[in-house]
BADREN-10401 format. One line per field, with one value per residue (C-alpha): residue number from 1; residue in one letter; x, y, z. Coordinates in steps of 0.1 Angstrom, whole numbers, plus 2048, in hexadecimal, padded with zeros to 3 digits. Layout:
% BADREN-10401
num	[NUM_...] .
residu	[A_...] .
x	[X_...] .
y	[Y_...] .
z	[Z_...] .
This chain:
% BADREN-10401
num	[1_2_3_4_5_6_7_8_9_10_11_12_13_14_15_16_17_18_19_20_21_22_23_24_25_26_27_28_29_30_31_32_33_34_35_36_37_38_39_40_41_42_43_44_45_46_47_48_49_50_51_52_53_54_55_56_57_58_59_60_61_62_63_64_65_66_67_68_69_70_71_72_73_74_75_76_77_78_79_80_81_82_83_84_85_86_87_88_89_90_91_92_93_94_95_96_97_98_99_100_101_102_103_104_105_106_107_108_109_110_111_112_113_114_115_116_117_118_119_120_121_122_123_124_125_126_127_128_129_130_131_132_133_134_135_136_137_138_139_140_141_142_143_144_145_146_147_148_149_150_151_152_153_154_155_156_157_158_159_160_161_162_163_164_165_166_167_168_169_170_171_172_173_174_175_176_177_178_179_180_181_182_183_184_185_186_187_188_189_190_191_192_193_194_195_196_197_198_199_200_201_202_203_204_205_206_207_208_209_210_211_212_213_214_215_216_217_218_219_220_221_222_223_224_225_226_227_228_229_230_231_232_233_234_235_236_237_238_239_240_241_242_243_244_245_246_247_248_249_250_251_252_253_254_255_256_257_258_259_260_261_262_263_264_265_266_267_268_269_270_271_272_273_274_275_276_277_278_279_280_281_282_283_284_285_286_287_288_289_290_291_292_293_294_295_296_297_298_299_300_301_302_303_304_305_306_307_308_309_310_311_312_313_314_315_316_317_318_319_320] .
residu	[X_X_X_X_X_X_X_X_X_X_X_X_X_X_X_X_X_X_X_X_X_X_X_X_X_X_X_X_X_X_X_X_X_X_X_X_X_X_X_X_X_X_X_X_X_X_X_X_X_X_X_X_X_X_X_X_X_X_X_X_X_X_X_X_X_X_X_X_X_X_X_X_X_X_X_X_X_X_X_X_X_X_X_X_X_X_X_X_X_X_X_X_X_X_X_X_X_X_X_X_X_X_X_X_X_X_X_X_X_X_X_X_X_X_X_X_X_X_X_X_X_X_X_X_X_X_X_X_X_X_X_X_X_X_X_X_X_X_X_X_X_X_X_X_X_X_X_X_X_X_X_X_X_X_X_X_X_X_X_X_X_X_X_X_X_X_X_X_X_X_X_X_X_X_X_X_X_X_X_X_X_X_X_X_X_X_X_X_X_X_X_X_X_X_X_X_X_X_X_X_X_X_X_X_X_X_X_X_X_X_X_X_X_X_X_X_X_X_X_X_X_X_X_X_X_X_X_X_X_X_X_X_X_X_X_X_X_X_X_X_X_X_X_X_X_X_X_X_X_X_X_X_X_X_X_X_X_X_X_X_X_X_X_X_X_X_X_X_X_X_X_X_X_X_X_X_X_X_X_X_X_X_X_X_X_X_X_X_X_X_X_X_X_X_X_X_X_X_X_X_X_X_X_X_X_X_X_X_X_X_X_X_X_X_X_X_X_X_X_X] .
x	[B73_B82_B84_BA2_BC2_BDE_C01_C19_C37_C1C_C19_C03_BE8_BDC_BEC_BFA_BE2_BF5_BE4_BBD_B9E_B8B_B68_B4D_B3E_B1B_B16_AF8_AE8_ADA_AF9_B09_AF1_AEB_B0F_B13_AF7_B05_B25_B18_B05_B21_B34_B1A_B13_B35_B45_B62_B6F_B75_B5F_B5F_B41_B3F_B1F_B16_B12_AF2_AF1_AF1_B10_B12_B3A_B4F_B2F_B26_B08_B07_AE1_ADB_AF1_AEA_AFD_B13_B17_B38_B43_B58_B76_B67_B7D_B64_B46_B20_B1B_AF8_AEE_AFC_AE9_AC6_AC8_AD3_AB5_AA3_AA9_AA7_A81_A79_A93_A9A_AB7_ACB_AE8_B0A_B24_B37_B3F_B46_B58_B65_B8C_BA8_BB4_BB4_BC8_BD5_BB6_B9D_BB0_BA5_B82_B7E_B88_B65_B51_B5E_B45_B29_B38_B58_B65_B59_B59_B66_B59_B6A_B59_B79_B6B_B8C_B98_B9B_B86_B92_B7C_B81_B6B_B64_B54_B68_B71_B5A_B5D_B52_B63_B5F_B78_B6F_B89_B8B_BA2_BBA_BDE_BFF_C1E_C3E_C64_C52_C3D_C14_BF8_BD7_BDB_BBA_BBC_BA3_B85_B79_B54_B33_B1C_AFA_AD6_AB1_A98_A87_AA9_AAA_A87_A91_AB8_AA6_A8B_AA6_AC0_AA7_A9B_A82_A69_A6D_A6C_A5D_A40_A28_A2D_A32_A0A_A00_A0C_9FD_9DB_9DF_9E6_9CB_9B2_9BD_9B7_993_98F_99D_988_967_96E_96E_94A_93E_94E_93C_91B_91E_924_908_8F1_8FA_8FA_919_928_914_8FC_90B_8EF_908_91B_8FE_8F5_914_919_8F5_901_91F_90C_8EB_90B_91C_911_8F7_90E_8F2_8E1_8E0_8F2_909_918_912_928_943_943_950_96B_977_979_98B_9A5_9AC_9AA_9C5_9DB_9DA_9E5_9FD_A0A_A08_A18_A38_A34_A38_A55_A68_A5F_A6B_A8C_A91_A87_A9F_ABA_AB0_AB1_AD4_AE2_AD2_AE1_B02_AFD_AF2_B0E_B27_B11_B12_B39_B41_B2E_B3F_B60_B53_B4D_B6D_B7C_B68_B77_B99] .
y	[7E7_7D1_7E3_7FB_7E8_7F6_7F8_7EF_80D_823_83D_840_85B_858_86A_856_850_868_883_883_897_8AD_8A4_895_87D_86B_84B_840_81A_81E_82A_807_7F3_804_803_7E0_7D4_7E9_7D2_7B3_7B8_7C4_7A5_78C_79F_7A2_782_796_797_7BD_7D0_7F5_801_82B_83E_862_869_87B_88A_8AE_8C1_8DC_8E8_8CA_8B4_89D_883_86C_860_852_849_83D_835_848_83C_844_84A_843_82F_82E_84D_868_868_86A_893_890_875_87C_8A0_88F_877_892_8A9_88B_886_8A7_8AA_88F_897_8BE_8BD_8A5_8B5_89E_89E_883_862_83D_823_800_7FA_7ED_80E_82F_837_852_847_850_873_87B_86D_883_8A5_89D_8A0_8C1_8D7_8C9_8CB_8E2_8C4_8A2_883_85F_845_823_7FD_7E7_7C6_7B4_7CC_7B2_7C1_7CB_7DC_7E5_7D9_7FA_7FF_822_80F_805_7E1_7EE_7E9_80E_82B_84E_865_888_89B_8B4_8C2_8B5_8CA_8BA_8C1_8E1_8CE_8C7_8AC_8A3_889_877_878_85D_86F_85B_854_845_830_849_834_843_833_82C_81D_809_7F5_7F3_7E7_7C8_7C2_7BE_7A9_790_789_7A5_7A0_77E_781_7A5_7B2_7AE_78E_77D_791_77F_75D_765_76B_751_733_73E_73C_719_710_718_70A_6E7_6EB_6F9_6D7_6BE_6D1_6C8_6A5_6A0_6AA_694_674_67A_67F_663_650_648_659_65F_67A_68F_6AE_6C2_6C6_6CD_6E8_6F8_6F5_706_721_727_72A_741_759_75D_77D_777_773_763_784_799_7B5_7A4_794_7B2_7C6_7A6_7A2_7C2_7C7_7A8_7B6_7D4_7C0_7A9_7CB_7DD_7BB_7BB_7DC_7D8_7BF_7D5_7F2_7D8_7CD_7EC_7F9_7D4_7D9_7FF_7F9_7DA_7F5_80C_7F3_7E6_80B_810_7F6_7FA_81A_80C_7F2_80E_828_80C_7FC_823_827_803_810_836_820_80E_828_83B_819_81E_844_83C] .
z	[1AF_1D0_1F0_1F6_1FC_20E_201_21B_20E_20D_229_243_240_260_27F_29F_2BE_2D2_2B9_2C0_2B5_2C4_2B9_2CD_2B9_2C4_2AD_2A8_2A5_280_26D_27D_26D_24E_247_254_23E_21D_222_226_207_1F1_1FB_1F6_1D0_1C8_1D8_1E5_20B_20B_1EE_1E8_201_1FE_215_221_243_255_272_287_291_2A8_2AA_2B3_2BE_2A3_2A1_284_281_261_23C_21E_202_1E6_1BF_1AE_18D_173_17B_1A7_1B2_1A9_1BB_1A9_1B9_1A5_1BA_1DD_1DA_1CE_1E6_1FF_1F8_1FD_21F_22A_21E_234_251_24D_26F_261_24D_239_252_23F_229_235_228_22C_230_24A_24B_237_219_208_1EF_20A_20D_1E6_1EC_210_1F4_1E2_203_20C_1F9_205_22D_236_24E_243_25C_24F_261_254_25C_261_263_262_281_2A6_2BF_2E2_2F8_31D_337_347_321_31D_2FC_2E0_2D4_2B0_293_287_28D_285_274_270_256_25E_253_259_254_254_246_23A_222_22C_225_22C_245_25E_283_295_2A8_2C6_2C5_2DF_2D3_2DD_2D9_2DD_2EA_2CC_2BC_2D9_2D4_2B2_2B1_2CF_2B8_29C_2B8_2BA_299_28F_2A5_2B9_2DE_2DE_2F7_2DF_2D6_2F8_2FF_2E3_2ED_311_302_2E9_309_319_2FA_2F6_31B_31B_2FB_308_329_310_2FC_31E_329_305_306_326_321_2FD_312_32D_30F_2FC_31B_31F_340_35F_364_37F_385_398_37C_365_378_37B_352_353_36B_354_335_344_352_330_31D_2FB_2E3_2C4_2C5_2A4_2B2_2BE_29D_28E_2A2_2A6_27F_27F_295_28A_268_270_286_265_24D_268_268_240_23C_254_241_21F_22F_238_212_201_21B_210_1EE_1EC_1FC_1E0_1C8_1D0_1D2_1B0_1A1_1AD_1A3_17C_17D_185_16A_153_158_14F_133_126_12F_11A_0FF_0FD_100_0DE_0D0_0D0_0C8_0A6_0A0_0A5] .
């Protein structure tokens, strides 16, 4: 199903700017990129400028202080206006094993602005919080922020549900919730690390360019002593004793290095630098290789439930 398109007679279910929330809402680097990412994909599988994106939100709330931390994504059934409950509780449970503070505070989406459809899709969410959040990505929205920064240049707006009463009659209507953009140190490191192309530019990496310049210097200055000391042998550059000597003084102050013990206990750290590299490298394998299996296991079962729909379709067709 295409993304949620607005009807231009229908009416607004979201309140005027004059009417604000009262939450305090601390938004947090990951749930921007997670739900940047799960766009991107949908539109690059689908080939559509606006698909149908639907998530849970994580995160801690304590009164009308809210902190969104983490999301993942929800499945839906049937003809996409019922959500999968079976799977949004496993995958709940799931997290809360590994992170036991983090409770479902809400649901994001992708759209211009809400609709009356996200009103019947925010009525699901309320038995599993008594005041869910909606956090929408509007990636066609035009940015304007402020300089002073009291404004965030983000294409997301946070909603909040409440009633409206009006000409005696009432509805379930949104009102937008401000929110600040709150990063640890630890999200920090990682959203730079991810700014400059996973890893590029890093501490780590500009040490081990350092150490690696300086390797290669004494290498090219070790080669010049060997070239030199090759020519006066074969005869073919002056003998010059007072370098001589001071090649000999280099070499009697260098440690033993052609001893048994030595080599021994070289061979081996060198080993277990290579065998700490490789399974850093297999431990980056499986976590890419996990996350494509989950993806692949979603969508089969999103294949599957309408391979099994079509097929429950035929056979009524036979019956009748």
């Amino acid at each position: 199903m295409s993304a949620m398109d607005t009807d231009n007679d229908e009416i607004s279910v979201v309140l005027p700017s004059t009417t604000t929330s009262g939450l305090s809402i601390a938004l947090h680097p990951l749930p921007i990129l997670n739900i940047s990412e799960h766009f991107i994909r949908l539109k690059l599988q689908k080939q559509k400028p606006l698909p149908f994106t639907l998530g849970a939100l994580l995160g801690t709330q304590n009164g009308r202080e809210v902190e969104i931390v983490n999301t993942f994504e929800l499945a839906l059934e049937g003809d996409e206006e019922a959500i999968d409950h079976s799977f949004l509780v496993n995958r709940r449970d799931q997290y809360k094993q590994v992170f036991p503070s983090l409770e479902f505070i809400g649901w994001y989406t992708v759209a211009p602005i809400p609709t009356s459809r996200h009103i019947g899709l925010h009525s699901q969410f309320t038995g599993y919080c008594s005041t869910p959040l909606l956090l929408i990505l509007q990636p066609t929205a035009n940015l304007v922020g402020s300089a002073d920064g009291t404004r965030q240049n983000l294409p997301f707006k946070a909603y909040e549900q409440t009633i409206e009463i009006k000409d005696r009659t009432s509805r379930s209507v949104f009102v937008e919730a401000s929110y600040n953009v709150e990063t640890g140190e630890a999200e920090r490191i990682a959203v730079d690390w991810t700014a400059k192309g996973g890893g590029s530019g890093t501490s780590l990496e500009s040490h081990l360019q350092t150490q690696r310049a300086a390797v290669k210097m004494l290498h090219d200055r070790i080669l010049v002593l060997i070239q030199y000391v090759t020519s006066v042998i074969a005869v073919e550059a002056p003998t010059d004793h007072g370098i001589l000597r001071s090649i000999s003084a280099l070499l009697a102050s260098l440690p033993a290095s052609e001893n048994k013990t030595f080599r021994e206990e070289f061979n081996t750290e060198s080993e277990d630098v290579q065998l700490t590299a490789l399974l850093a490298s297999l431990t980056k394998s499986t976590n890419i290789l996990n996350d494509l299996v989950d993806k692949h296991t979603l969508l089969t079962a999103s294949a599957a439930r309408r391979t099994r729909l079509q097929m429950g379709g035929a056979r009524l067709g036979d019956w009748h």
